[in-house]
C-alpha positions in Angstrom: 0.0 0.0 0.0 1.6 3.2 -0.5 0.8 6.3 1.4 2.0 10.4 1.5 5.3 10.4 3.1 4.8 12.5 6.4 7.2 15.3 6.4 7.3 17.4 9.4 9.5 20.8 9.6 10.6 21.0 13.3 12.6 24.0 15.4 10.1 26.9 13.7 10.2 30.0 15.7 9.0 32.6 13.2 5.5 33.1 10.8 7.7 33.6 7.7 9.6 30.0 8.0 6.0 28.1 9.0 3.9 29.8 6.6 6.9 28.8 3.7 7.5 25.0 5.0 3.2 25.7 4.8 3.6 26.9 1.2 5.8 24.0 0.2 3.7 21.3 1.4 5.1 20.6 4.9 2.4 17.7 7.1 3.5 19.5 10.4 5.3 22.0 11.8 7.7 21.3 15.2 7.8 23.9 18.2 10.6 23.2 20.5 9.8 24.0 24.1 12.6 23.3 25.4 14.0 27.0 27.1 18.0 25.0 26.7 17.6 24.8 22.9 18.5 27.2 20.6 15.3 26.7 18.8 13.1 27.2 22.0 10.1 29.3 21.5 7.5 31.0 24.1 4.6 29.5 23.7 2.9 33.3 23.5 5.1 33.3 20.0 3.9 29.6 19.2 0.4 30.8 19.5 0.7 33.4 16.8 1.6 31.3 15.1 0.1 28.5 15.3 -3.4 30.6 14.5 -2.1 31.9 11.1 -1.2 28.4 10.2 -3.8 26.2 7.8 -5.8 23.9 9.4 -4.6 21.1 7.9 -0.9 21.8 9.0 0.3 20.1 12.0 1.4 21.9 15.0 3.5 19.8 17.2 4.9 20.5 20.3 8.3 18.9 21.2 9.2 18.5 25.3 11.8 17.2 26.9 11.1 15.6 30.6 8.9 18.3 31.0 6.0 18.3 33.8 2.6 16.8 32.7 0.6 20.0 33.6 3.0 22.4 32.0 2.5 20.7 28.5 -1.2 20.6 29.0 -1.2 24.0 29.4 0.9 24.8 26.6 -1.0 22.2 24.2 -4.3 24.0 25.4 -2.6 27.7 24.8 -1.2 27.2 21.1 -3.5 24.7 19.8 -1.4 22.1 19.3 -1.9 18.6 17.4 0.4 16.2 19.0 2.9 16.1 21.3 6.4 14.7 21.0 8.2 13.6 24.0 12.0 13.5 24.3 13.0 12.0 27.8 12.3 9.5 30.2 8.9 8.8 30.2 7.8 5.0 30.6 5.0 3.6 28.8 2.6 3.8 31.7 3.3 7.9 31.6 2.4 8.2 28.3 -1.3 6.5 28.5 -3.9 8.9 29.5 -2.9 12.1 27.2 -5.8 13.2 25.0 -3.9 14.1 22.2 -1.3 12.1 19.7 2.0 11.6 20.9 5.2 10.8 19.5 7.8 9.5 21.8 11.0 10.0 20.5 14.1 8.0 21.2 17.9 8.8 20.9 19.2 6.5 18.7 23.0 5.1 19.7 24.8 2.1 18.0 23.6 -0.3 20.9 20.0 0.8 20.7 17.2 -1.9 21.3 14.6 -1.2 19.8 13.2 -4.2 22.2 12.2 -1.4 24.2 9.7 0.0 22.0 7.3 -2.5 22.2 5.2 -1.4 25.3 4.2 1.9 23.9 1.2 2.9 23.1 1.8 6.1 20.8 0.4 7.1 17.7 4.2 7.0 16.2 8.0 6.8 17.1 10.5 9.3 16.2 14.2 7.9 16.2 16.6 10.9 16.4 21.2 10.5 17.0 22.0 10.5 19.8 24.2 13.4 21.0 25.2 13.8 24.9 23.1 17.0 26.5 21.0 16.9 22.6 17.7 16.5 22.5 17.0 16.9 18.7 18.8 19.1 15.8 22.4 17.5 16.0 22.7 17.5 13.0 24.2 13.9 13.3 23.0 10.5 11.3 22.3 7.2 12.9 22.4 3.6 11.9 19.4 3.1 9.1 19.2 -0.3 9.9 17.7 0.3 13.2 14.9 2.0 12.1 14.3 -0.9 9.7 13.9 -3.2 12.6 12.0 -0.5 15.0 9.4 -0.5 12.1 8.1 -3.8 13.9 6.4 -1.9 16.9 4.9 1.3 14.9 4.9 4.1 12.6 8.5 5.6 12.3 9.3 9.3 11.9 13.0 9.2 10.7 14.8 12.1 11.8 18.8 13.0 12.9 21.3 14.5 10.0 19.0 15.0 7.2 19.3 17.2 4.4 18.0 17.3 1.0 21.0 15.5 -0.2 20.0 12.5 1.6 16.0 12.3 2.3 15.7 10.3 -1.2 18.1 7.8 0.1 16.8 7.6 3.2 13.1 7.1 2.3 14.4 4.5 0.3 16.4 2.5 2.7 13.8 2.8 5.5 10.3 3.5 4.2 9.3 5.2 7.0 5.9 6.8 7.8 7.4 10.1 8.2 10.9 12.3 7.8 12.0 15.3 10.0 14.5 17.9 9.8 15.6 20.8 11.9 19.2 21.7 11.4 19.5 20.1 7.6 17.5 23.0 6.4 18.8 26.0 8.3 21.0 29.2 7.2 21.6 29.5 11.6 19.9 28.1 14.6 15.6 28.8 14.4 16.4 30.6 11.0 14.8 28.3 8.0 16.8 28.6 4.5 13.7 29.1 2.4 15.4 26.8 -0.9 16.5 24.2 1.5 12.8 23.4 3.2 11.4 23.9 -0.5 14.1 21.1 -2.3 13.7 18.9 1.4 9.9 18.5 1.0 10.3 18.1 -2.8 12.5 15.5 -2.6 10.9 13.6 0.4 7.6 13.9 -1.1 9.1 12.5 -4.6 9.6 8.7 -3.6 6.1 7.1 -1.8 6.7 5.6 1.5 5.6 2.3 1.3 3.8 1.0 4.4 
């Protein structure tokens, strides 16, 4: 069966960069709330936002080991879609939220993806792992983990991508989903308008196959 790659534009922090990845037929859009980032965003910016967005663009939020009633409240404040959840959180924590989540896991060279099994999410991002990183490293990981990870649920490949790459790595893996953060910025939180257009293209030009 072959379905619309899922391509999700993550570490936005101004209307100009969403409304383009928008324009250039992004799934989803990424806020980081994560103040340690240089991608962080308030979520009184995120609202903005998020409002002049079209309804059918994503808006996902990305924490990391962050308190339960703080992302409520941000979710509730800026509208958002989904969730995705970098950190510790076990698969009982992640049971009764009322909206999708994506729990993400840092991907090293050891990584089980065993450990996936339990949860109960609506997909999986696998990002590098980088020591004090939580997303936008800028760094690759071993392909043929996600190929087994694939077994427990919808996979959203991200870590070191870049237009030069996506096609290969849609190939490879056939995930559900691709996204990028660094691979498509001129500095940190500031979207090169060509890159995100030629990323999407490319993504978008080979069907995932499911």
């Amino acid at each position: 069966m072959q379905q619309d790659l899922f391509v999700k534009i993550c570490g936005i922090t101004s209307l100009e960069d969403a409304q383009h990845a928008a324009r250039c037929g992004a799934d989803a859009i990424g806020f980081v709330f994560y103040e340690e980032s240089p991608r962080f965003i308030s979520h009184h910016r995120a609202a903005e936002i998020s409002q002049r967005l079209p309804e059918h663009v994503s808006k996902i939020g990305v924490f990391v080991n962050a308190d339960r009633k703080f992302i409520h409240d941000i979710v509730s404040h800026v509208n958002l879609s989904a969730v995705q959840l970098y950190g510790n959180e076990g698969p009982d924590d992640l049971v009764s939220y009322e909206i999708s989540v994506i729990k993400a896991f840092r991907v090293k060279d050891d990584f089980d993806a065993e450990v996936m099994r339990n949860y109960i999410v609506d997909a999986f991002l696998l990002d590098a792992h980088k020591e004090g990183k939580f997303g936008g490293t800028g760094r690759a990981f071993d392909w043929n983990i996600a190929l087994k990870a694939k077994e427990y649920g919808k996979i959203i490949l991200s870590g070191g991508l870049t237009p030069s790459n996506v096609e290969e790595a849609v190939r490879f893996v056939r995930p559900y989903g691709v996204d990028v953060s660094s691979g498509v910025e001129s500095s940190p939180g500031k979207k090169d308008p060509a890159k995100v257009r030629e990323f999407i293209i490319r993504a978008k030009s080979i069907p995932s196959l499911l």
